[in-house]
N, C-alpha and C positions, 0 to 999 in steps of 0.2 A: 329565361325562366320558364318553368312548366305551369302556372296558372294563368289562365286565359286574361288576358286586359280587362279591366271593367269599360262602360259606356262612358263616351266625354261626354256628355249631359249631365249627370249628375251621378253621388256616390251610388252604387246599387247593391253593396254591401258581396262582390261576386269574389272577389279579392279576400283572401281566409287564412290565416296562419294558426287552425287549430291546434296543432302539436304544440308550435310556440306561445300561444297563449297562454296553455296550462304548462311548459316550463317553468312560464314569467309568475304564477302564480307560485308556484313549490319556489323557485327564486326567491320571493317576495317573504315566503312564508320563513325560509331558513337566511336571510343574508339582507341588512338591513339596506332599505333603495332597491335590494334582488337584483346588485352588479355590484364590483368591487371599486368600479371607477364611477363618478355621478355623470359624467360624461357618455357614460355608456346604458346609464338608466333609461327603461321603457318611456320615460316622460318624454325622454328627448326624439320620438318616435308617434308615429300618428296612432291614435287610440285604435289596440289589439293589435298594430301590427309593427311589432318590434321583434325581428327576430333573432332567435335563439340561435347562435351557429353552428354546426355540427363539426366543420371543416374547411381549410383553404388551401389553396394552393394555386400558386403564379398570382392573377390578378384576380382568382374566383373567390367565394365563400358560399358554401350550401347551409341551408338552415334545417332545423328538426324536419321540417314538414318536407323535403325533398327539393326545395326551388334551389336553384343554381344565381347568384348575382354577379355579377363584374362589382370590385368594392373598392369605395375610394376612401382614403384615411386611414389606410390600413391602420389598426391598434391605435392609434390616435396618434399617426403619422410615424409609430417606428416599424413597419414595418417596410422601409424603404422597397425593400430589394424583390417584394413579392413573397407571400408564404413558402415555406419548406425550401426554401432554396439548399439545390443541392452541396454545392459549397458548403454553406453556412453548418447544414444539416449533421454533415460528413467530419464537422472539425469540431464540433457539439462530441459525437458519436466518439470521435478517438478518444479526447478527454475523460468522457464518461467510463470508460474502460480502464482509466489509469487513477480514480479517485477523484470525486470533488472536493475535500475540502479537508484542509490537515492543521493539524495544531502548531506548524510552521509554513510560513510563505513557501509557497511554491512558486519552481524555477519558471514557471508561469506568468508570474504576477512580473516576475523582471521583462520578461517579453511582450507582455501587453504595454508594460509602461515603456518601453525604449519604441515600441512600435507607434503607441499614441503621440508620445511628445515627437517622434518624428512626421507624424501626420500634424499636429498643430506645434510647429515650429515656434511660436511665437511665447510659448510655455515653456517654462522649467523644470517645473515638478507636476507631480500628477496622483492624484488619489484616487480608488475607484469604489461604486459604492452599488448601492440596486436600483438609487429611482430620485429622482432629479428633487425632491424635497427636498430628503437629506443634503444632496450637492449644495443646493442655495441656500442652506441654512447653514451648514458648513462655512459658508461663504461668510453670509452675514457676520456669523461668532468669528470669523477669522479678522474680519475688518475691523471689528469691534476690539478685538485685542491686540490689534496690532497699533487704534487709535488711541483707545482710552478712551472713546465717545458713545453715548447710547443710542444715539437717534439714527434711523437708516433712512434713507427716502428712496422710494421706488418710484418709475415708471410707472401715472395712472392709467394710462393708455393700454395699456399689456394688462390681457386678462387673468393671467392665470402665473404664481411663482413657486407657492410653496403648499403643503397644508397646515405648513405652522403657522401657531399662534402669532408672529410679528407679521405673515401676510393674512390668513384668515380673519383677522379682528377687522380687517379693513373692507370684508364683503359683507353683503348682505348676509350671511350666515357664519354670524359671528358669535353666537351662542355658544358662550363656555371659555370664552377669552377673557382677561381683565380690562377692566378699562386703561389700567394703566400701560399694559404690556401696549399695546393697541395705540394709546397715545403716542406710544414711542416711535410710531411711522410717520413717517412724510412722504407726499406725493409732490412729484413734478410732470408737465403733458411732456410728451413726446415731440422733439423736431423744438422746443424755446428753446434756446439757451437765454435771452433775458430773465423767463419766468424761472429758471431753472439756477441763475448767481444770485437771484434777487431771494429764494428760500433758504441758498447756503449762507445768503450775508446776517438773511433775519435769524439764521439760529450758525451763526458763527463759530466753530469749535465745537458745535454738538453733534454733527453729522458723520456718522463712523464709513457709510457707504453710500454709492448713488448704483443701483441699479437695474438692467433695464434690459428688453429685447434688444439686440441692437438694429434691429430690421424688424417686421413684420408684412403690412400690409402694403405699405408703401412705403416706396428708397425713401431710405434715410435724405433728409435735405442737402444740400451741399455744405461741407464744412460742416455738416453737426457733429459728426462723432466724434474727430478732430478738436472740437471745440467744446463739446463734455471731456474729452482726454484734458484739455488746457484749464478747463476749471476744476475738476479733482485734482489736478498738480497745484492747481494756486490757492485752493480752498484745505487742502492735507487731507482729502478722504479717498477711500480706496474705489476704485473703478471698476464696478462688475459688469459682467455679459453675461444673461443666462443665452446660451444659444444652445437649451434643447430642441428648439424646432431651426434653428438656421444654419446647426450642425450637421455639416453632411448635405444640405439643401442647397444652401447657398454655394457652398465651397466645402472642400473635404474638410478645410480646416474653418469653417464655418463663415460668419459673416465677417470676422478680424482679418479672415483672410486673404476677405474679397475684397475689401476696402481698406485692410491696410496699415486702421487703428487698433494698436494694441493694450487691451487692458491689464489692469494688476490681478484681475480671476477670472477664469469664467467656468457656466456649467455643461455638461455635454451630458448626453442621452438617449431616448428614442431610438432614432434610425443605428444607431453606436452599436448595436444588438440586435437590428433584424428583428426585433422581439426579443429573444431574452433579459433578461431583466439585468442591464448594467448600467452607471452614469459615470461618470470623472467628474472631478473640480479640480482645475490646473490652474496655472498661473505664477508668478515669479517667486524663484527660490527664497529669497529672505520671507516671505509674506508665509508661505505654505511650509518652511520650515520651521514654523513655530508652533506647530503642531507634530514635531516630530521630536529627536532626541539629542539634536548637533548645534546645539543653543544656547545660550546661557540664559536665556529670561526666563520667565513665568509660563509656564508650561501648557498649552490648549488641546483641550478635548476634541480632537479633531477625527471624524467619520471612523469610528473604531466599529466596524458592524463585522460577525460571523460569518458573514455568508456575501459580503463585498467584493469578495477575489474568488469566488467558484469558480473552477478551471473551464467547467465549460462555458459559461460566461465569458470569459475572457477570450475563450480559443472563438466565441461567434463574432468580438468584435474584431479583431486582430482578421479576420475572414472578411468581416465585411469591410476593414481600411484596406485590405489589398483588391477586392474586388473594383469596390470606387475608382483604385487606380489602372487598376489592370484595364476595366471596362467601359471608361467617362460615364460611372453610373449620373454623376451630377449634370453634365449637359445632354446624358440622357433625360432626365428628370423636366428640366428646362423646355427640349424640344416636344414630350408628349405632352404638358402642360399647354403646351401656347398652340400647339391641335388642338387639345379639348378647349381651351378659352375661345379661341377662333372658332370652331364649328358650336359652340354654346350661344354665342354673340350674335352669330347667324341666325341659329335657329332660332332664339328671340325676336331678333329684329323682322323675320318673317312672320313672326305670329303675332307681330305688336304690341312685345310686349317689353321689348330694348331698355324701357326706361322702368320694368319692373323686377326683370330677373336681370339679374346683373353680378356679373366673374367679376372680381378682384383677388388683388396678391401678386405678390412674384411666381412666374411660371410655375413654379417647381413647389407653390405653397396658397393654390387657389382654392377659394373659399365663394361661396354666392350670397346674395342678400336678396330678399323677397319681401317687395316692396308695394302698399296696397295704392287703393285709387290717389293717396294725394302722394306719395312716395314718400314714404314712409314707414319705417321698417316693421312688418310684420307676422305672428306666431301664428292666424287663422291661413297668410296665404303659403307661409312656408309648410303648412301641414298639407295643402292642397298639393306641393310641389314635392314634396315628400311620398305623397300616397301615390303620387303619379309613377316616381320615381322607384318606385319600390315593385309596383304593377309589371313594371319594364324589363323588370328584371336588373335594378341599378341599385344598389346600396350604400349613400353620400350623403353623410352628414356633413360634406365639403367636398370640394374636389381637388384635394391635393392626390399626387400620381404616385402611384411604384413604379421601378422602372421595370415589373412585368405584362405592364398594357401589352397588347398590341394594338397596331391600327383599327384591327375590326374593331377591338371591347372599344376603342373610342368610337368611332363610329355608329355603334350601335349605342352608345353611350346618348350621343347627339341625334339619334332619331329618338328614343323614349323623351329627351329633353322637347324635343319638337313635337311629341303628341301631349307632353304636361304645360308646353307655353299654350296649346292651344285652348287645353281646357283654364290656363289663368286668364284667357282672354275674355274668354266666356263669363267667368267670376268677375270681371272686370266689369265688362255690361253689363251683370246683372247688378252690380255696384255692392254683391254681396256672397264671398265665396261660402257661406254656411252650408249649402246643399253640397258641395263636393269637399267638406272636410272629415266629415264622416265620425264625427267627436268631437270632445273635449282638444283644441290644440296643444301641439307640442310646449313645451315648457322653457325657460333658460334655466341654466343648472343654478347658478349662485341667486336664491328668493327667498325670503326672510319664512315663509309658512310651507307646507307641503304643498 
């Protein structure tokens, strides 16, 4: 990055993202939050320094003010393959030359679906849609019609499903939901299967769906998934996978693929498009044909959206299912991962601070946690680790990977980490990081007040 580091002693306010400030302001002033995703809100950012992007490409992103970052999360993890990729770019471009969007399916939409269901095998039919909401909620109404039961139960351990009302009601920001709609959810943790027969038996024939990341942060237990597959078979509810974030990360055909267990739906996403904006919900022909017109029952409103099949859209995913194979984009994924976790670990542990910064996830899907004097998870030292982070020239609201790193952007990755462990060591001693957070800290997205 082109601005000079600030001092590890304390903030000294040297570190300035003028241009982006007053974006974040006209932002704010035209676009409610001033970002379209709350994920991507200046909260989640150390006070004044959230920046505005201008552009990216491979593993960079430049902000208004001119600095250069190495960026991890790309788009909030779909932009697997690194910005503008050529490929991707090129099969965008031809499309766009032949029309987006026409008042009949294009020969198109037949090719992205024989090319998906041939990347997730384990699927029959395939819908495709703009953004993994719609997929999951699809989902839901599909189960729900196919049971005749109202109650869905989710995954409480998984953060993030839907913006709809059956998951929204269940966050802290549930303003504007019924209480009823709201009621109709149920939670189960992640990895019981005790806790997990003992909810379906208490509400016996009322549970239309159970579902859930099928991975995240840590392997699935032994036997669990297998063992939620045996209790939606014994219980009659339908078995979903959202694997927006484990499609394409874990496996090209996601986390079912890797392990083996196949559900009755799942959602895809994110990485599915390199960024463009497309999801699928696939899963077995009787279930997903009752949203279509080769049926005799009662007929389901199933992801009818305008603008679901845009050719380019489709021609970026279909680019990026052949590249994944062409290229092992995924045990690429894997092995820069477990570089940056390794040199992350390290430079922790040399600054002493192992048991405060601390990698988790699977390679291909790391995340850090920032952890104060008792360890315990905290918003004043992650803003310190942030501002460090940002100084350096690194921009990681996680460190999940593209697979356009190179060694250097890790490398240099793990030395900014090594001058921001030092300064939490320092926060550490002083048993109080308030002098190097430099404001108000960063925020979680889902809190009941602004």
């Amino acid at each position: 990055m082109n601005t000079e580091e600030t001092e590890d002693t304390e903030d000294t306010g040297e570190f300035a993202l003028p241009r982006s400030r007053a974006a974040n302001e006209r932002l704010h002033a035209l676009i409610p939050g001033g970002a379209h995703t709350y994920a991507k809100g200046d909260d989640q950012y150390p006070e004044n320094l959230a920046p505005v992007i201008s552009h990216g490409r491979g593993a960079h992103v430049w902000d208004v003010d001119g600095n250069r970052y190495v960026e991890y999360g790309s788009g909030l993890r779909s932009v697997s393959l690194g910005h503008a990729h050529p490929r991707v770019t090129e099969a965008v471009r031809r499309e766009l030359d032949r029309g987006s969007n026409f008042v009949r399916p294009s020969v198109v939409e037949l090719e992205a679906a024989e090319r998906f269901l041939a990347t997730v095998p384990t699927a029959e039919m395939v819908k495709f849609a703009k953004n993994g909401s719609d997929a999951t909620t699809a989902a839901v109404r599909l189960a729900r019609a196919a049971t005749g039961r109202p109650r869905v139960a989710l995954c409480a351990d998984h953060p993030f499903f839907s913006v709809d009302d059956w998951f929204i009601g269940t966050t802290p920001m549930s303003a504007g939901v019924p209480a009823a709609t709201t009621e109709l959810t149920l939670s189960f943790p992640y990895g019981d299967l005790t806790a997990t027969e003992e909810l379906l038996t208490r509400y016996e024939g009322e549970v239309a769906c159970l579902i859930l990341e099928p991975a995240a942060h840590t392997e699935p237990p032994p036997g669990y998934l297998t063992g939620l597959r045996e209790l939606a078979d014994r219980h009659g509810c339908v078995l979903v996978f959202d694997e927006m974030i484990t499609g394409f990360r874990w496996s090209e055909a996601g986390a079912q693929g890797l392990y083996g267990v196949v559900p009755d739906l799942s959602t895809f996403g994110k990485a599915l498009g390199n960024g463009f904006a497309v999801s699928a919900l696939a899963g077995r022909r009787d279930l997903m044909e009752r949203g279509g017109l080769r049926h005799s029952g009662e007929r389901v409103f199933l992801l009818s959206t305008t603008h679901g099949a845009e050719t380019h859209s489709l021609a970026a995913a279909m680019a990026v299912q052949a590249l994944y194979v062409e290229e092992g984009v995924t045990a690429r994924l894997h092995a820069l991962g477990e570089r940056l976790a390794a040199g992350v670990r390290d430079a922790a542990a040399g600054m002493g601070v192992a048991d405060h910064v601390v990698v988790r996830g699977r390679a291909s899907n790391l995340v850090f946690a920032t952890l104060d004097e008792n360890r315990r998870p905290s918003q004043q030292y992650r803003t310190l680790f942030l501002r460090r982070l940002l100084a350096g020239g690194v921009l990681a609201p996680s460190f999940v990977v593209s697979s356009a790193l190179s060694d250097a952007d890790i490398d240099h990755t793990v030395d900014v980490v090594a001058q921001a462990c030092a300064v939490y060591r320092k926060a550490l001693d002083a048993g109080d990081p308030t002098p190097w957070v430099g404001g108000r800290p960063v925020k979680p997205v889902f809190r009941r007040t602004a």
